[in-house]
C-alpha positions in Angstrom: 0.0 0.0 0.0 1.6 3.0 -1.0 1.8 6.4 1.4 0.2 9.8 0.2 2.0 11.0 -2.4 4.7 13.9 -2.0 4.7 13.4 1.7 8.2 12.2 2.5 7.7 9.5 5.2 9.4 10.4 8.6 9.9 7.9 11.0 8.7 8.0 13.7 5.3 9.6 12.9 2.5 7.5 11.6 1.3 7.4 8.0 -2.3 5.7 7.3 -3.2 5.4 10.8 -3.4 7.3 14.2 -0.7 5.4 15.9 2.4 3.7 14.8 2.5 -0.2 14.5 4.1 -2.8 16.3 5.5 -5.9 15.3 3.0 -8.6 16.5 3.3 -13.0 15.9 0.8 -14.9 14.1 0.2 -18.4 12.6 -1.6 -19.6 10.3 -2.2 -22.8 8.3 -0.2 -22.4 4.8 -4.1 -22.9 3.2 -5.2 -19.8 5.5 -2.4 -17.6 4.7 -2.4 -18.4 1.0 -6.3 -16.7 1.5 -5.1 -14.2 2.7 -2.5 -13.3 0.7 -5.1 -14.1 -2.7 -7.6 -11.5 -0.5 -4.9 -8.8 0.3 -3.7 -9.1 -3.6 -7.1 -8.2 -4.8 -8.0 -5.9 -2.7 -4.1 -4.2 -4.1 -2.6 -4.1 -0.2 -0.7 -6.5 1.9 -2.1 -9.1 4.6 -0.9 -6.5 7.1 -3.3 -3.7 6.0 -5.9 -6.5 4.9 -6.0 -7.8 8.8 -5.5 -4.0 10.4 -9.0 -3.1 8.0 -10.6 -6.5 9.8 -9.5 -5.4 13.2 -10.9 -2.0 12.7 -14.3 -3.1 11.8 -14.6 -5.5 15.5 -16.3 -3.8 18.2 -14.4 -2.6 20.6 
């Protein structure tokens, strides 16, 4: 997923979302993430953004 455009990325400060990411661990079954990575492709953005949209649409 690509940032806004002309906006030089500085690290530090969060681009698409109101707080920065961490680095989290999951598994999945090779047949789950292959899903997930067909789903991500399609939708043009990665499994990362794919799962953070998911998350985003659970009640809190």
């Amino acid at each position: 997923m690509s940032t806004q455009k002309g906006k030089k990325a500085i690290r530090g400060v969060p681009q698409l979302h109101e707080e920065l990411k961490r680095r989290h661990t999951v598994w999945f079954t090779p047949t789950s993430w292959e899903k997930l990575q067909s789903k991500a492709a399609s939708s043009g953005t990665s499994v990362s953004e794919l799962l953070e949209k998911i998350a985003a649409e659970l009640e809190p």
